[in-house]
C-alpha positions in Angstrom: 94.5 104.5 90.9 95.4 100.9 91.2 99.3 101.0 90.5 99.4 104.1 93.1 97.8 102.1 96.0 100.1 99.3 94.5 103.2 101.7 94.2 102.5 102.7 98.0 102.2 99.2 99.8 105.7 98.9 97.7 107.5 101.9 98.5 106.3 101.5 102.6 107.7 97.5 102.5 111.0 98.5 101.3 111.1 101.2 103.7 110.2 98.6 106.9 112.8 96.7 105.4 115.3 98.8 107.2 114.8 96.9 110.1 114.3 97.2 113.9 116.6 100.6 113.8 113.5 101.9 112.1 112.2 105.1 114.0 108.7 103.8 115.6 106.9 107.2 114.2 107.8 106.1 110.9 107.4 102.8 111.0 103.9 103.4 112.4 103.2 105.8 109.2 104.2 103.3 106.7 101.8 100.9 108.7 99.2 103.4 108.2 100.2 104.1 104.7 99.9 100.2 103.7 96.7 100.0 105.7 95.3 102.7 103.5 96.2 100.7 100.7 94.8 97.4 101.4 91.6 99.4 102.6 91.4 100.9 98.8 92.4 96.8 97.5 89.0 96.0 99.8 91.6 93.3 102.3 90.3 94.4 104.9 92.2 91.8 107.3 95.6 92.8 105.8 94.7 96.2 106.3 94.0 95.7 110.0 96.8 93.6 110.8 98.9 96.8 109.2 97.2 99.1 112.0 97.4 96.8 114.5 101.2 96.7 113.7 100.7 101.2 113.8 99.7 100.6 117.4 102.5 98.1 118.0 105.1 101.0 117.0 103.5 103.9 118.4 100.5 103.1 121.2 99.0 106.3 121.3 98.6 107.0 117.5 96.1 109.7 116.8 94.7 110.1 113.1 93.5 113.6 112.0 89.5 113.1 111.1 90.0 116.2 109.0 92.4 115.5 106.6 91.9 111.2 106.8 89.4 108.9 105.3 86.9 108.0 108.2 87.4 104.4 107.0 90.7 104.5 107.8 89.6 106.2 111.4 87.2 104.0 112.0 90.0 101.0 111.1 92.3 102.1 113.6 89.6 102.8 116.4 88.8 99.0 115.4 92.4 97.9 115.8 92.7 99.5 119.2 89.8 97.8 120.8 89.3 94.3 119.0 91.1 91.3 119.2 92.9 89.8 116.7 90.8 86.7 115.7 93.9 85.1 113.7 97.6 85.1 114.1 99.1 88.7 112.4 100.5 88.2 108.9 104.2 88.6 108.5 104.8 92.0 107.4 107.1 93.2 105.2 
């Protein structure tokens, strides 16, 4: 379970790597993607940062509560309304 959550943070940083031609839509579901990840890695910082960066790309980002981990709800519901208590971590 480990290398998949690994194998996902991996797969969504090489595809941000594409740069700022990147469609926002997508970017914003790798963010979510990588946020998932650190959630499952228990960093929860990291993974807030990600979804912060979500909301960056695409403001009004919705997650379906039926077919996504209310964690990861509750983590972007957190990322819309809290400040960020620390600079945002370079992503990759």
């Amino acid at each position: 379970r480990q290398a998949r959550f690994e194998e996902a943070l991996e797969t969504a940083g090489r595809g941000r790597s594409v740069g700022p031609e990147l469609d926002p839509a997508l970017a914003a579901e790798l963010d979510v993607v990588s946020a998932s990840a650190e959630v499952a890695f228990g960093r929860r910082e990291e993974a807030l940062a990600y979804m912060r960066a979500a909301l960056r790309a695409v403001p009004a980002l919705s997650l379906e509560p039926s077919t996504t981990s209310p964690k990861i709800v509750r983590l972007l519901a957190e990322a819309r309304t809290a400040p960020s208590s620390r600079p945002e971590p370079p992503l990759e």
